[in-house]
C-alpha positions in Angstrom: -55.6 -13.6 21.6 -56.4 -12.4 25.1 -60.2 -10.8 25.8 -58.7 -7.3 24.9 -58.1 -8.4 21.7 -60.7 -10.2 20.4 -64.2 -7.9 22.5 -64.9 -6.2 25.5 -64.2 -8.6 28.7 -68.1 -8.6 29.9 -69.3 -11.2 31.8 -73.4 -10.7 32.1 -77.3 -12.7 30.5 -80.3 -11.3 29.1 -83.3 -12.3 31.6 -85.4 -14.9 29.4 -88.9 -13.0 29.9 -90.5 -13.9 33.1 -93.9 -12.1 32.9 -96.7 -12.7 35.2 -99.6 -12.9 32.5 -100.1 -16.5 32.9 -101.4 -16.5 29.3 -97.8 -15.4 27.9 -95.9 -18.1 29.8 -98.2 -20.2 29.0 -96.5 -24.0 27.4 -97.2 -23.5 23.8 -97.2 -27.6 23.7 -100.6 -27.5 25.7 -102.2 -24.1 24.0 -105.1 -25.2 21.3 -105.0 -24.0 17.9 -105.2 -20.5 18.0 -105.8 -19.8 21.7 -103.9 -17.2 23.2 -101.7 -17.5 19.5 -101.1 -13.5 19.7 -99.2 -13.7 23.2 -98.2 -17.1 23.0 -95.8 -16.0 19.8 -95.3 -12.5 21.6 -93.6 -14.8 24.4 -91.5 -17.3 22.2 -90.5 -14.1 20.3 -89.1 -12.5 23.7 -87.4 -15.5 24.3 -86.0 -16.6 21.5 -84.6 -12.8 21.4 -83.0 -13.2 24.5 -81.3 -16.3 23.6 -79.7 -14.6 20.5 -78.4 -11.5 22.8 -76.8 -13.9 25.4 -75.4 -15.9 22.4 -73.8 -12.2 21.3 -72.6 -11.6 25.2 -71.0 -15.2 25.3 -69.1 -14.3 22.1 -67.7 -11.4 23.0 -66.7 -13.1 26.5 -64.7 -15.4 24.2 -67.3 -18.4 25.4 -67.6 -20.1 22.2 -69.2 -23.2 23.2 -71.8 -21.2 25.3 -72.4 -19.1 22.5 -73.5 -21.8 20.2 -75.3 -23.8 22.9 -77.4 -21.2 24.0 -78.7 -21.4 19.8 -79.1 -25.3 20.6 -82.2 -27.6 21.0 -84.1 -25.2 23.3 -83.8 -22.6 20.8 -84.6 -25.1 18.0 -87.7 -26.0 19.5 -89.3 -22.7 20.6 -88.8 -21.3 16.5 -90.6 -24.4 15.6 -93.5 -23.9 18.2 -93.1 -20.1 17.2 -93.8 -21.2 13.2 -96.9 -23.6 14.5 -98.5 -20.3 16.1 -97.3 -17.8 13.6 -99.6 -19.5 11.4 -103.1 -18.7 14.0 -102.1 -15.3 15.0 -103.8 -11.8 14.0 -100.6 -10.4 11.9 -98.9 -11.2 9.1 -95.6 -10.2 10.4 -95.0 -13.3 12.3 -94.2 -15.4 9.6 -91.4 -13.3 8.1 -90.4 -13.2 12.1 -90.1 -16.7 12.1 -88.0 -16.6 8.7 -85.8 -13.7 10.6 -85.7 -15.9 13.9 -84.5 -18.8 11.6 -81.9 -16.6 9.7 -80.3 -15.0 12.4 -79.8 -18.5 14.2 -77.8 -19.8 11.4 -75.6 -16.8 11.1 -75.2 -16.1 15.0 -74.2 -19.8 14.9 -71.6 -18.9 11.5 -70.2 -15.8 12.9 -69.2 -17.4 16.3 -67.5 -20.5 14.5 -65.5 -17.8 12.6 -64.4 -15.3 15.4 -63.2 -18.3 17.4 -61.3 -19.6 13.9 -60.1 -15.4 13.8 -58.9 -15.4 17.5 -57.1 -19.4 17.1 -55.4 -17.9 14.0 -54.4 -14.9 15.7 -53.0 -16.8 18.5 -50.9 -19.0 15.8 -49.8 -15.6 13.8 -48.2 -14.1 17.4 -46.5 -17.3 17.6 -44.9 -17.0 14.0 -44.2 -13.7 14.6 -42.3 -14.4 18.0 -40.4 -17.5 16.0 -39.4 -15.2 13.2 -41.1 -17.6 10.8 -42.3 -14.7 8.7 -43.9 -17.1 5.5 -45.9 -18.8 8.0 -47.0 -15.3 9.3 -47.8 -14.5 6.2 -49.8 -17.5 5.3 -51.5 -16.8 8.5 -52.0 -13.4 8.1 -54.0 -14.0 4.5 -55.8 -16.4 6.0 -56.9 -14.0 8.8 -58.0 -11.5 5.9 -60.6 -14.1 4.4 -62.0 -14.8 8.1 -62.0 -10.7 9.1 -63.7 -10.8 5.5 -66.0 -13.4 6.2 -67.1 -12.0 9.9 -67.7 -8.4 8.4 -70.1 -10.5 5.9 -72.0 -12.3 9.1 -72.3 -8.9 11.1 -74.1 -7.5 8.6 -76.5 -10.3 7.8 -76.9 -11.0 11.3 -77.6 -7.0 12.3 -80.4 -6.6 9.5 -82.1 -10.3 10.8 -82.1 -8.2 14.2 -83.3 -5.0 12.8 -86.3 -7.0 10.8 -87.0 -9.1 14.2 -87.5 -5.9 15.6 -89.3 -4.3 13.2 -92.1 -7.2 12.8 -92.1 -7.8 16.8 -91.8 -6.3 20.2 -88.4 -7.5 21.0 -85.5 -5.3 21.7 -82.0 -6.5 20.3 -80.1 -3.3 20.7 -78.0 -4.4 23.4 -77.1 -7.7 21.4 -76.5 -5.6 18.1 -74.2 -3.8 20.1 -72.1 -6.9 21.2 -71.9 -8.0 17.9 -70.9 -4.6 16.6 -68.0 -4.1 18.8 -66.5 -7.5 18.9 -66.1 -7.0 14.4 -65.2 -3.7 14.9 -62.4 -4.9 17.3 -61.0 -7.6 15.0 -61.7 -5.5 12.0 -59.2 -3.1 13.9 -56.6 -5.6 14.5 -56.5 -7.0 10.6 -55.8 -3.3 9.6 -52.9 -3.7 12.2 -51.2 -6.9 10.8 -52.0 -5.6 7.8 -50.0 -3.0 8.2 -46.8 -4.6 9.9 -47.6 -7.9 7.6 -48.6 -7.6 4.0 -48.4 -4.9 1.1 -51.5 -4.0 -0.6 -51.6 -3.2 -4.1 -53.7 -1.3 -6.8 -54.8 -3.3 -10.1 -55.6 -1.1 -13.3 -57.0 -2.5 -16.6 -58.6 -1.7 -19.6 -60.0 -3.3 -22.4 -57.5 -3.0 -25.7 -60.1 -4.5 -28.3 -63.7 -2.8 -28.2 -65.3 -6.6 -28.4 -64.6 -10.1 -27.2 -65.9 -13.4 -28.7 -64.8 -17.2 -28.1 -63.6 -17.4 -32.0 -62.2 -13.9 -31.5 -61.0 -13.4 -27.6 -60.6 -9.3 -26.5 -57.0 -8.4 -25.9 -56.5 -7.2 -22.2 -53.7 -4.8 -20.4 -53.2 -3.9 -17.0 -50.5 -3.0 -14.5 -50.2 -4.1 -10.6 -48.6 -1.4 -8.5 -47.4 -2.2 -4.9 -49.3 0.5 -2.5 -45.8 2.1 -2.0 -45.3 3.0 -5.7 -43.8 0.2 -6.3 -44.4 -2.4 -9.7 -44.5 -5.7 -9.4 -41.9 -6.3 -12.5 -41.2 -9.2 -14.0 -42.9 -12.1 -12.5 -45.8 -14.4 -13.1 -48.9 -13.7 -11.5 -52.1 -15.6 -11.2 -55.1 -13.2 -12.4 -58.8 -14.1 -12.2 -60.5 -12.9 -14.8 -64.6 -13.5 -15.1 -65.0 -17.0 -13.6 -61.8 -18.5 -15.1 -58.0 -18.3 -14.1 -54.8 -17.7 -15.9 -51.0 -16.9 -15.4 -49.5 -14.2 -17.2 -46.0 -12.4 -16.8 -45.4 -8.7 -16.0 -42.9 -6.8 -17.6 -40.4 -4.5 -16.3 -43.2 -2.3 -15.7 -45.6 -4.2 -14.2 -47.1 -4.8 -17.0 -49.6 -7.1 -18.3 -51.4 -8.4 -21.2 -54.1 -11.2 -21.3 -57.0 -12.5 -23.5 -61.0 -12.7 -22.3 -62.5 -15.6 -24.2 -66.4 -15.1 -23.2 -68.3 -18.6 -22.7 -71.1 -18.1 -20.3 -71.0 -13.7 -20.3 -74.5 -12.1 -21.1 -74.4 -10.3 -24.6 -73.6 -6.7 -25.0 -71.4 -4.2 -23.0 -70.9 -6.4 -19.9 -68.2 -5.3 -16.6 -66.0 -8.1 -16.2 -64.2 -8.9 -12.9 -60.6 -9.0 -12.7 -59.1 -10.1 -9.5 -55.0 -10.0 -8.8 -54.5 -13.4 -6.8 -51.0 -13.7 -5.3 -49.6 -16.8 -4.4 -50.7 -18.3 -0.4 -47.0 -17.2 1.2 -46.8 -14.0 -0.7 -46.4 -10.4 1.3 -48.4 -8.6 -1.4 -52.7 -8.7 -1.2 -55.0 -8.9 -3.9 -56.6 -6.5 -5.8 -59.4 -6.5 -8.1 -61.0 -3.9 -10.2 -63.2 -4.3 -13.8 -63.4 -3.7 -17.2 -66.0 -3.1 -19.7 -66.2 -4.5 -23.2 -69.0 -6.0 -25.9 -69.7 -9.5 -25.7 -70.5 -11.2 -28.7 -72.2 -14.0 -29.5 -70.3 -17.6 -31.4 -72.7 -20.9 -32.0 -70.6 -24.3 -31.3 -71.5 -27.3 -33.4 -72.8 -29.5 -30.8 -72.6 -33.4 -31.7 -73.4 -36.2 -29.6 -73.2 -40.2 -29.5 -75.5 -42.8 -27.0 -74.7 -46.4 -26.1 -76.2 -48.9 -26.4 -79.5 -48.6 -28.9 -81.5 -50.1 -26.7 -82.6 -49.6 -22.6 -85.0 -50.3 -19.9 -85.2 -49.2 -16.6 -82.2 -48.8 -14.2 -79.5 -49.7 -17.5 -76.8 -47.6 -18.1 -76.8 -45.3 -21.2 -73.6 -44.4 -22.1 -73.5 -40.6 -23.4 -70.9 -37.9 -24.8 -71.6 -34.4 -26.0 -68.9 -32.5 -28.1 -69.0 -28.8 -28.4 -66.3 -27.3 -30.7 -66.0 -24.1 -32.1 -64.1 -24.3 -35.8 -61.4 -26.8 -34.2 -61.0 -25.6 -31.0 -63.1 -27.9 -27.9 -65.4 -25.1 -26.1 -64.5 -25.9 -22.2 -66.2 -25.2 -19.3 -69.6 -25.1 -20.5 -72.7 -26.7 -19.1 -74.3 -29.6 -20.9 -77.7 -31.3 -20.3 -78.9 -34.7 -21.2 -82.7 -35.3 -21.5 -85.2 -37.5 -22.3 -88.2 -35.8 -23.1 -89.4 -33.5 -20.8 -87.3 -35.0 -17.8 -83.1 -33.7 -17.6 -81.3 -37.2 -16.8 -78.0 -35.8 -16.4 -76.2 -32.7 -15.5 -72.4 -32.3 -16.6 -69.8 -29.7 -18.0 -67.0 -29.9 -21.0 -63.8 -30.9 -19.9 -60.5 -29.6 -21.9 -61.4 -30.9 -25.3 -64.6 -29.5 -24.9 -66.2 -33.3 -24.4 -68.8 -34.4 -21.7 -69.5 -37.9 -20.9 -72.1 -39.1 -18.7 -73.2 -42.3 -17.7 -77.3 -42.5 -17.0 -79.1 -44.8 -15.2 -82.7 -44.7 -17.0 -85.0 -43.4 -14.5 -88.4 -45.0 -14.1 -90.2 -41.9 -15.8 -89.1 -42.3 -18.9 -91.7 -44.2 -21.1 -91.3 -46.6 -23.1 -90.8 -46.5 -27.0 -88.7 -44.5 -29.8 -87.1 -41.7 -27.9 -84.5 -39.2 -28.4 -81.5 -38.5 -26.3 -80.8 -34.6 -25.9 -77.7 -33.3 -25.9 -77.8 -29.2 -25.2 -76.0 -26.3 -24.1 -78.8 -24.5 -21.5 -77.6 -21.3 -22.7 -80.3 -18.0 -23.9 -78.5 -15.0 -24.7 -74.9 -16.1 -23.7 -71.5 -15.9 -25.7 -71.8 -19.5 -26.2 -75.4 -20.2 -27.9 -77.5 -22.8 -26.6 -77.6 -25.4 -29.7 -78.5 -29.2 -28.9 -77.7 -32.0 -30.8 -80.1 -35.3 -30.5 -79.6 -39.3 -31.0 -82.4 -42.1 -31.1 -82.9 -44.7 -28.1 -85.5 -47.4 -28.0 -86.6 -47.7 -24.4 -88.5 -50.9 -23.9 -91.0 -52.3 -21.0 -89.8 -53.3 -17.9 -92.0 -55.2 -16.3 -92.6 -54.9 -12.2 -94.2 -56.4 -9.2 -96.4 -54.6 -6.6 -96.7 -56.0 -2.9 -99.1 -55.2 -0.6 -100.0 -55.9 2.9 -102.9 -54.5 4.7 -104.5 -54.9 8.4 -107.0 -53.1 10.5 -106.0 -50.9 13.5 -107.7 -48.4 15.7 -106.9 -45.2 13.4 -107.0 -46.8 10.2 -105.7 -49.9 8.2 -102.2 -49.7 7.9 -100.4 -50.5 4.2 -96.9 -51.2 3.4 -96.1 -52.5 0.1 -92.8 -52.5 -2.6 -92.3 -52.1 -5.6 -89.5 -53.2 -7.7 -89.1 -54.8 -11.2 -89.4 -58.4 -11.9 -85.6 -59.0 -11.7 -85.5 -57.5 -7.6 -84.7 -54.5 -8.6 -86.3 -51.3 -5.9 -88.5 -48.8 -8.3 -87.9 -46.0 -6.4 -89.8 -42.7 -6.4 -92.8 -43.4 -8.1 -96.6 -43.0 -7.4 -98.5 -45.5 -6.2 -102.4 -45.5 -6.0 -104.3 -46.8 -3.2 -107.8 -47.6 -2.6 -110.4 -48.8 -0.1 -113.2 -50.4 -1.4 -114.6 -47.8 -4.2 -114.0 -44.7 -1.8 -111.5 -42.0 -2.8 -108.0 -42.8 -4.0 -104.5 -41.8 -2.9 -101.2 -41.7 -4.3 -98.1 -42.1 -2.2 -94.6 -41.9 -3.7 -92.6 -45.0 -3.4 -89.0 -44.8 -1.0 -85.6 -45.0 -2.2 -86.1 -48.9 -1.7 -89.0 -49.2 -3.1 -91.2 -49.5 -0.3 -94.1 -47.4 1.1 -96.5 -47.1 3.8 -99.1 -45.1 5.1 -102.6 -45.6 7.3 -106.0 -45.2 5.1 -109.3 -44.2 6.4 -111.1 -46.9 7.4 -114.8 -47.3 6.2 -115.7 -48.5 9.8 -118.5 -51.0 8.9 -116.7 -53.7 11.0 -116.8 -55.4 7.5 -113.6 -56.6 5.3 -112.6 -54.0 2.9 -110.4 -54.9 -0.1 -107.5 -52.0 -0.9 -106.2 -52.0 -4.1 -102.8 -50.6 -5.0 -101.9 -49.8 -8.6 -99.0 -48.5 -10.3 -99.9 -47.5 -13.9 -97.5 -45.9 -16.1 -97.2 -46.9 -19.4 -93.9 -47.9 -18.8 -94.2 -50.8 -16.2 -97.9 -50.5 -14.7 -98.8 -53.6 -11.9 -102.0 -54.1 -9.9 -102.8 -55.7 -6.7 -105.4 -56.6 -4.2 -105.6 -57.4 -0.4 -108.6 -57.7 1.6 -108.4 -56.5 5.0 -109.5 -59.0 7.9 
């Protein structure tokens, strides 16, 4: 796609600010807590605004690589330095600035990836076109209606980040909301256009036969799908998404259909359910999707659940299933937790049969002792009710080693230490409590290794100190001491 096709040809920068108040130029590396904080943002603010309107102008030049660039490190750096100060200036604007500034970076950065992905399909859709390979044109074509859809989507975020930058600042963004404005408003055009000589749009009507839906008593569905010319689309099977679940049904002479909505995760009471029309990828017809209202009711699944083996420690595997049936029939598709206690130590969904199976490493929080293994549906007030089902597991010590080593250095005394179970094994993620002498303790959270570090205040009486580090849960507690020199 040529410039004419994809944004005005324009070939111009925004002028970063270049005022002559020293104090608003002035490096915000070298500016003291809150000194000057009120001009020094005002000045990042400029500039970081002019960097987003010459990111707009490069896009609509075509110059995708300048486009992102000019959102790169630079840019990167003065929203950080523009956070620091935000925090030591007068208003309270400048932090929702900095959330804007942050925003509108990410989708500047997401709308240029897909106008160039628009303009490179384009390009491959004339060459289809010119071939007359009309199913590749096609598939290009649909593919070029979820990119139009998902650069409409980006203008739009990225024009109200603009309009709350300049709302909570001084900076003007008109001219870059204008760039980006025209250059959707161009490709939006030239979708409706291979639209048009392309594809066939259609109209989807349903309604609701049965006044209420359950999973033990699904609600009967019709509809019909109508080509925009008048047309049905008779006789055929069609993919339809209905809620979050899809299913094939076939079309009669008349275009049309009947289905059944089996509710799992719907909220209770008169809910509007989605319906979407999803033709297949090389297909000349678009999709359609309208809604439908009907009374979600409630059904409780018997929930059982089985653990292997009877007895862990720390970092074994527990082997765990969940199965959630509804009179005989597996409930799929629906979330299932497995906890410990207060702490969820595994996250899965039903498959077909409406079985989950996990397999848990025991996590180092989970004390020791008789505990139960929960099995549960985290459902409130959903077609499927939340139920749990629980089995016994005897958790026993595992015992662990703490290392420590300490020295003295002109900020501090520095302390790296592990800890892992007798066997070798890293404890990750776990507090650790540290101590100088009898002064004030600490507790640092142990890596993914194992390991920590950190520097301590020193008590700077030139005299050795000894630190003590301790890990005490129930569960596995160690102690140790090291004297510095």
């Amino acid at each position: 796609m040529g410039a004419d096709d994809g944004g005005p040809a324009l070939d111009r920068q925004v002028e970063t600010p270049t005022d002559d108040n020293e104090t608003q130029q002035e490096n915000p590396d070298s500016v003291s807590d809150g000194e000057y904080s009120d001009e020094t943002a005002a000045w990042l603010a400029r500039t970081m605004g002019g960097q987003l309107e010459n990111s707009s102008i490069s896009l609509s030049n075509n110059q995708y690589d300048q486009a992102r660039s000019v959102l790169g490190d630079d840019y990167d750096k003065r929203l950080e330095q523009y956070v620091e100060v935000a925090g030591d200036t007068s208003s309270d604007t400048d932090d929702t600035a900095a959330r804007e500034f942050e925003a509108a970076r990410e989708n500047q950065r997401n709308l240029t990836n897909e106008v160039q992905r628009y303009r490179q399909q384009y390009a491959a859709y004339q060459t289809a076109r010119e071939r007359g390979n009309e199913r590749e044109a096609r598939l290009t074509a649909r593919a070029m209606e979820r990119t139009a859809s998902n650069i409409s989507d980006r203008s739009k975020e990225l024009n109200q980040n603009f309009e709350r930058i300049e709302n909570t600042t001084s900076v003007d963004l008109s001219s870059g909301q204008t760039e980006i404005n025209e250059t959707t408003e161009n490709i939006t055009a030239t979708q409706a256009e291979i639209r048009e000589e392309t594809l066939v749009g259609t109209t989807l009507t349903v309604q609701a036969i049965d006044s209420t839906a359950s999973f033990s008593d699904p609600g009967t569905v019709s509809g019909q799908i109508l080509a925009e010319n008048g047309s049905v689309i008779a006789d055929r099977a069609v993919e339809l998404s209905v809620g979050n679940r899809t299913r094939t049904v076939q079309t009669d002479s008349s275009g049309v259909f009947e289905t059944q909505y089996r509710p799992r995760s719907a909220r209770l009471g008169p809910q509007s359910i989605s319906i979407e029309y999803v033709p297949v990828a090389d297909s000349v017809y678009l999709s359609d999707n309208t809604t439908f209202t009907i009374d979600v009711q409630q059904v409780t699944p018997d929930v059982t659940s089985e653990t292997a083996p009877e007895t862990v420690g720390y970092g074994d595997r527990l082997n765990a299933t969940a199965s959630v049936r509804v009179a005989s029939d597996g409930v799929d598709a629906v979330p299932v937790e497995f906890a410990i206690g207060d702490t969820v130590v595994a996250r899965t969904t039903t498959g077909p049969n409406g079985t989950a199976t996990e397999t848990i490493r025991l996590p180092a929080s989970i004390n020791n002792g008789d505990r139960r293994v929960v099995a549960r549906i985290p459902y409130e007030n959903r077609a499927i009710a939340g139920v749990q089902s629980e089995t016994p597991v005897v958790v026993v010590e595992t015992r662990t080693t703490l290392s420590v080593s300490v020295s003295r250095a002109d900020d501090g005394i520095p302390v790296r230490g592990q800890l892992q179970t007798v066997s070798g094994d890293p404890v990750a993620g776990r507090p650790v409590r540290l101590q100088v002498g009898a002064g004030e303790t600490r507790l640092i959270e142990t890596n993914r290794d194992g390991s920590f570090q950190t520097v301590l205040a020193d008590l700077q009486n030139n005299e050795s100190v000894t630190v003590t580090a301790t890990y005490d849960e129930p569960s596995h507690p160690s102690l140790v001491r090291r004297r510095t020199a």
